[in-house]
N, C-alpha and C positions, 0 to 999 in steps of 0.2 A: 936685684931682688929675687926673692924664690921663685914667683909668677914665673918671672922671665928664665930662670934657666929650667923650668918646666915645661915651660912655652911647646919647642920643638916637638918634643914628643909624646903628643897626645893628641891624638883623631878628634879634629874639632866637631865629628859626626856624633862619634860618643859624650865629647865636654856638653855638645848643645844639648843633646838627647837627656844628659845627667839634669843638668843646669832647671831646663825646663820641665824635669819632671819633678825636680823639686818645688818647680813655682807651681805647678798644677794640684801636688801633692800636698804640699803647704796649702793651697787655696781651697783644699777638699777638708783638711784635718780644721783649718781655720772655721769654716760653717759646720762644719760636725762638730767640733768641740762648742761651737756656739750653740748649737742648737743642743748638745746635753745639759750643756751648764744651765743653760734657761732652764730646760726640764726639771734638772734639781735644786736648780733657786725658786721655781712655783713646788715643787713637791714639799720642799723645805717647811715652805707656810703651812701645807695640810696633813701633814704625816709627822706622826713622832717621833723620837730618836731611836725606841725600841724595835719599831716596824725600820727603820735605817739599818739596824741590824741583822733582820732577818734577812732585809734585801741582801747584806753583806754574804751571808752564806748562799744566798744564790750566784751573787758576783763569783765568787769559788768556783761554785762549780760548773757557770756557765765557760769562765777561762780553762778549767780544767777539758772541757770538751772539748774548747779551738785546739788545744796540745792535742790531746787527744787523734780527734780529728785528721790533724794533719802529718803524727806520725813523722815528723817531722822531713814527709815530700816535699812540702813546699821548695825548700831551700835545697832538696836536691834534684829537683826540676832546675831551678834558679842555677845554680850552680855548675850544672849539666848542660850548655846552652845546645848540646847534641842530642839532647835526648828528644825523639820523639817516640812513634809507634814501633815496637809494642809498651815501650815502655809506660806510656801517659794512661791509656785506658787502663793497664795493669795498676797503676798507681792508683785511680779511678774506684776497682773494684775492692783494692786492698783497703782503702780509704773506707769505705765505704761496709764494707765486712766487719772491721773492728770497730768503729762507730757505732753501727747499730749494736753489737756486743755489748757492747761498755754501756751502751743505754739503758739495755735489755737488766743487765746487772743492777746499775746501780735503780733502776724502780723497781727491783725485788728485794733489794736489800736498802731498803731508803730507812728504813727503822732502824736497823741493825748503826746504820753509819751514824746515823741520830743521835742513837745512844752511846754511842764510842766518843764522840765530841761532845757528848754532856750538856745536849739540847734534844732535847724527844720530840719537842712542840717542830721540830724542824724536820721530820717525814715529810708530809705533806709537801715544802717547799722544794724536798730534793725529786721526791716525785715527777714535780711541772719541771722544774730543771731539768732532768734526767731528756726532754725530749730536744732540748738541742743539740747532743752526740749528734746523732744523726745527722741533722740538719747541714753542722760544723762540716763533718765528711762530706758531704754533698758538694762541699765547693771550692775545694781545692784545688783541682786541676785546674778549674777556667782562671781560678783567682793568681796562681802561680805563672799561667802562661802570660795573660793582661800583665805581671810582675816581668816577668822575663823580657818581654818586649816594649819596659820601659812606657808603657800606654798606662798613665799616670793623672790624664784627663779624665780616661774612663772610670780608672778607678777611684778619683776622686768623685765623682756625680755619685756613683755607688754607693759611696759611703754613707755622704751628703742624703741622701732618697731616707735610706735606711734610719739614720739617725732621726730625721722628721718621724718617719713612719713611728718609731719607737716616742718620740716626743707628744705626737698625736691621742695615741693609743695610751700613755700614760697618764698626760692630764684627762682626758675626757674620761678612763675609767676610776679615775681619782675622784674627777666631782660626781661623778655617777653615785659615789661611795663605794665602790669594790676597796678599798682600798692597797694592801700588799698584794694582793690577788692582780689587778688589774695594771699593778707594776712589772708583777711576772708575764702577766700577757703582753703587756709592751714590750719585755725583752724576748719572746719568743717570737713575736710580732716581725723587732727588728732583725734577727738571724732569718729569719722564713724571707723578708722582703729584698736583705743583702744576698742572699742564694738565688732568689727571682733575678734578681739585676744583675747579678754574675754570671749567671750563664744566658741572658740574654746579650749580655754584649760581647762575651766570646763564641765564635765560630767552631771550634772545637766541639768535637761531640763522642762519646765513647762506642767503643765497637766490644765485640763481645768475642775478648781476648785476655788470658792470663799468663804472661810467658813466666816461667820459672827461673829463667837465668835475672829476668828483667826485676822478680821479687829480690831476690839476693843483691843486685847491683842498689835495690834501690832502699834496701834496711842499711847498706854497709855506711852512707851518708846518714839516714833516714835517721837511724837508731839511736843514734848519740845524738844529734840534734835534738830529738821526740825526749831524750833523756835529760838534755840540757834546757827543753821545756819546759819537763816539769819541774825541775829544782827551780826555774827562773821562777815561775805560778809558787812555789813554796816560798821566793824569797822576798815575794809580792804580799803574799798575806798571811806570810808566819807573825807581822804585828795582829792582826786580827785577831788569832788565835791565843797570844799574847793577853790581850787585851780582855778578850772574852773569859780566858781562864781567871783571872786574877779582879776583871772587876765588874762582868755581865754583859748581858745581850745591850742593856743603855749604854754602856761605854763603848762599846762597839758600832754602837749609831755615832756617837758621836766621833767615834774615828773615821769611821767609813764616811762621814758626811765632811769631813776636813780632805778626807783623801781624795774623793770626789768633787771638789772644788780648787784640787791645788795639782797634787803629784802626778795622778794621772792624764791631767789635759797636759801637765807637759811632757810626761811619758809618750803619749800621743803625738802630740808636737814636734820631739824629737824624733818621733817615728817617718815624719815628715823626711826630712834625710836618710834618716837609716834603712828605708824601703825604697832607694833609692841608690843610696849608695853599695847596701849588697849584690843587685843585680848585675849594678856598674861596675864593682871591683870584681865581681867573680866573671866578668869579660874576659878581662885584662889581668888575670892571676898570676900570668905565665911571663907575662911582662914587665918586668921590676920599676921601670921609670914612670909606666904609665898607672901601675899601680900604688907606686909612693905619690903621685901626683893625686889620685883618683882619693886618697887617704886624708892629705890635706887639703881637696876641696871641700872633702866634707868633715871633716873638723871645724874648720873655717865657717862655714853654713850653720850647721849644729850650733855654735860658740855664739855668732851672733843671731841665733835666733832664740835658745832657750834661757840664754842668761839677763836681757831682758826681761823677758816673760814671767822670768820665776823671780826677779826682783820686784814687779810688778803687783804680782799676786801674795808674795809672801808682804809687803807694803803696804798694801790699800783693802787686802784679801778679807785681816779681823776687823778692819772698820766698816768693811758691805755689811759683816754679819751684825755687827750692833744695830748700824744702822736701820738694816731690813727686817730684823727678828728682833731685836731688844735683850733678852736676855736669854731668849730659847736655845740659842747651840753656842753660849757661851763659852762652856768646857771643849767646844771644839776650834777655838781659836787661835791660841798656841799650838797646836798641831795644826793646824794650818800655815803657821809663818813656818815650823821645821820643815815638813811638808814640799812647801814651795819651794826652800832651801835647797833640800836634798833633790827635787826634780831639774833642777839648774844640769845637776852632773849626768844626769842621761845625757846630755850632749858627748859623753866623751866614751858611751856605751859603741862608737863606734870600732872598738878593741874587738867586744864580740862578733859583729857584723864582719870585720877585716879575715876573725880566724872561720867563718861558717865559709866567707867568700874564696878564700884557699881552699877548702875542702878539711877543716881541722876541726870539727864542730864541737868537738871534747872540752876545747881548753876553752868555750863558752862556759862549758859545764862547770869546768874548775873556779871560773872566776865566778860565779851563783855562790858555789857553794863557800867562795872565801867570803862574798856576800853576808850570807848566812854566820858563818863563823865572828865575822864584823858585829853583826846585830844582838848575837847571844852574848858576846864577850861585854860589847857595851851596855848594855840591858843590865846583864849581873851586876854592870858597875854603879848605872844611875839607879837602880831599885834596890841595891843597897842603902841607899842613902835616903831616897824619897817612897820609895815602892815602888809598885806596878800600876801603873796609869797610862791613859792615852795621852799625857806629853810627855811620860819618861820614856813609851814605847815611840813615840813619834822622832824624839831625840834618837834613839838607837838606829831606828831606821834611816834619818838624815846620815848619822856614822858611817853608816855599813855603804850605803848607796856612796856617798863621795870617794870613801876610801878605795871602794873595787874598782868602781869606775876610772879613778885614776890609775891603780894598777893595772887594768886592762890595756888603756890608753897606752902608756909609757910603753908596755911589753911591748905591742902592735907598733908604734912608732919607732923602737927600737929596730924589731926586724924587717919592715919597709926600711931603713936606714933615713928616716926624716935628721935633716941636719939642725940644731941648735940651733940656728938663725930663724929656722921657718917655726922651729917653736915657739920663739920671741915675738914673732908676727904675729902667731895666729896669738895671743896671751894677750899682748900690748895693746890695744884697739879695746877690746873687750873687759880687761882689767881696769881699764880707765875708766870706761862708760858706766862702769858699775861701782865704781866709788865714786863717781859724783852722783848719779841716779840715786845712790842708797845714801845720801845724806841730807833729801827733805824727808823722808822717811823714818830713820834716825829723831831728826829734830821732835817730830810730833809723838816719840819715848816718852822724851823730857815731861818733866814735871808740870808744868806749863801751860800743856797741850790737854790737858787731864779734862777743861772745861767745852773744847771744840765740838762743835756740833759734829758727829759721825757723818752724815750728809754731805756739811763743806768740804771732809776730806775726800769723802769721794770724789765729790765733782772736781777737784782740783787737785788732789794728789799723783793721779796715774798719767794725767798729761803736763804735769811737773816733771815727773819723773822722766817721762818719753823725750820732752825736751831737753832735758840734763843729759839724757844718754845719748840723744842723736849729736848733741855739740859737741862732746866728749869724744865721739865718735865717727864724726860726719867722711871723712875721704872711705873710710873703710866701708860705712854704709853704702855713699854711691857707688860703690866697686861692685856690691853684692847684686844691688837694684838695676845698675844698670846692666849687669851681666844675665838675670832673668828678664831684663826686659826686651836685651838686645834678640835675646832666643826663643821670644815667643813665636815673630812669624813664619820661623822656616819650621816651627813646631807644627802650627796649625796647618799649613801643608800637608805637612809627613801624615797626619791622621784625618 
């Protein structure tokens, strides 16, 4: 088996350390995505699809400021497991210099940008937006270092805090009546609360240093990464803007409220792995066996955790909304089943992860951007025929996401030299669990099903499903379960 001729050479200090920061990381992403999703299934009921849209444009630009922000140090802290002083504080200040810049900018020019995207009414929103540049910069270093040292407990509670905080501060300025307003304060809420608890649980602190060799070492990573950022952020919400141009600020709600209930928790979720396994591969870069090994574990991990999930949600996803709203985000139900679809394949976004963790951050960039090229191409093709909507854009975007992703994958497994064998493994377990999983889901298509109370399926369709895919799948599940379970306690030790 692959396992076994992998076995020898890989430091079981690092497999546990990987292993169990995924169970921690998972455990963190798992209540944080719960505790959003709750937030936007209560906000759902009190806000319109129009104000869904505004939020949308601050979604933008609050991601536009994490890029921003990090300049893309994180990953070359990560990457650099040498690097310390002067380097960290310099990253610190440089963080922290263009951050507030780009702030400063964009609320003197919140109008101008308004008007360029062909919404005026959206000053104001970039305004409040505009303040968490700063913020983003603020916490990089402690956030990268807690990443580098694989300390994945910590930064799971961090999240976990924050996302409450953000859940708290939304509902209660919801029923207050604030409404869009009070949603923006929950999201600056939550950045102000993630930066409190980030640099409280790192030891780190900056000194008041800027080495100039240390700026150059740290753009040559930095740069391309921060580049391949933002193409990623354009290739995230070019259906937004899609959508917006061709059919308004409501159809924008209504995507944004399908995305937000499907793509991005598994985005998230896969992130689960992929903040894990960058750290872990860029150890062992230098290392060929332990970094083919370090590539298929977290494929493996990835594979069976997001492809579940997103059968799950793309399954039982439009029958919550009938059920819980009636006919209010209707239009956003089909873009929720693509949605969930197309979030399965972030699992295999570990191609990008593999090329940041070599030190190759570009050829992330490349694959954005054939991303991108994906989306346009397929778009042209389905709004040809039907127009431009949030399920033809939904459609495009499921396209472009599976298609890159698998070329990413394939590239990356090619030059680890992963053997044909170990691709069949990691494929066979998971291909199966998910053709039988997806055939109570299926059934309830049919015609048939047309009278079922939306209610019954819920309660019984997502633990049909779970059960179809754990039997379909069971030796492969205990292998994963009990390999984080067997790593928790020398984990809880270590920290």
């Amino acid at each position: 088996m692959v396992r076994e001729q992998y076995r020898d050479g890989v430091s079981p200090s690092l497999r546990d350390r990987a292993i169990t920061g995924v169970f921690w990381s998972g455990a963190g992403i798992l209540g944080a995505n719960a505790a959003r999703s709750g937030t936007i299934v209560l906000l759902g009921f009190w806000l319109p699809a129009a104000t869904f849209g505004d939020l949308a444009i601050a979604s933008v630009v609050f991601a536009i400021a994490q890029v921003v922000g990090e300049l893309g140090l994180v990953g070359a802290i990560i990457q650099t497991p040498e690097a310390e002083e002067p380097i960290l504080s310099t990253a610190f200040w440089l963080n922290c210099a263009v951050s507030v810049a780009v702030g400063l900018i964009t609320l003197a020019s919140a109008e101008g940008i308004a008007a360029l995207i062909g919404y005026p009414s959206a000053a104001p929103i970039l305004r409040v937006a505009s303040l968490s540049f700063p913020i983003a910069g603020f916490t990089v270093v402690p956030r990268a270092l807690l990443m580098r040292e694989l300390r994945f407990r910590w930064l799971s509670a961090v999240n976990l805090w924050a996302e409450l905080t953000f859940g708290v501060v939304a509902i209660g300025a919801t029923l207050a009546g604030a409404g869009l307003w009070g949603v923006l304060a929950a999201m600056i809420a939550h950045r102000t609360a993630l930066s409190i608890l980030l640099w409280i649980s790192s030891a780190w602190r900056p000194r008041a240093v800027i080495d100039g060799d240390a700026v150059a070492a740290l753009l040559r990573f930095g740069g391309p990464a921060s580049v391949s950022g933002m193409f990623a952020q354009a290739a995230d919400y070019i259906g937004y803007a899609a959508v917006g141009r061709f059919v308004g600020i409501a159809g924008v709600g209504y995507y944004h409220f399908a995305a937000q209930a499907s793509m991005l928790p598994l985005q998230r979720l896969s992130g689960v792995v992929l903040r894990v396994a960058f750290p872990a591969m860029a150890q062992v870069q230098k290392q060929p066996e332990r970094l083919q090994r370090a590539f298929f574990d977290s494929s493996k991990y990835l594979l069976a955790i997001s492809l579940p999930a997103g059968l799950l949600l793309a399954g039982a996803g439009p029958w919550f909304l009938r059920a819980a709203y009636g006919e209010k985000w209707l239009d956003s139900e089909t873009p929720l089943r693509l949605l969930a679809l197309a979030g399965i394949f972030f699992a295999l976004e570990i191609g990008k992860a593999y090329y940041r963790a070599v030190g190759r951050p570009e050829w992330a960039m490349y694959l954005v951007a054939l991303r991108v090229g994906f989306f346009l191409g397929t778009l042209w093709a389905v709004a040809s025929v039907g127009g431009v909507t949030p399920v033809s854009v939904a459609a495009a975007m499921a396209v472009a996401v599976m298609l890159s992703a698998i070329a990413g994958w394939v590239l990356a497994a090619c030059e680890v030299g992963l053997p044909a064998r170990a691709v069949a493994e990691l494929l066979r377990p998971v291909a199966q669990g998910g053709l039988v999983a997806a055939i109570p889901a299926a059934l309830l298509e049919l015609p048939w099903a047309a009278g079922v109370s939306p209610w019954i399926v819920v309660a019984l369709l997502p633990p049909t499903m779970a059960v179809a895919y754990l039997l379909a799948t069971t030796s492969e599940h205990r292998r994963i379960l009990l390999g984080l379970l067997h790593s928790l306690p020398g984990q809880h030790r270590r920290e």
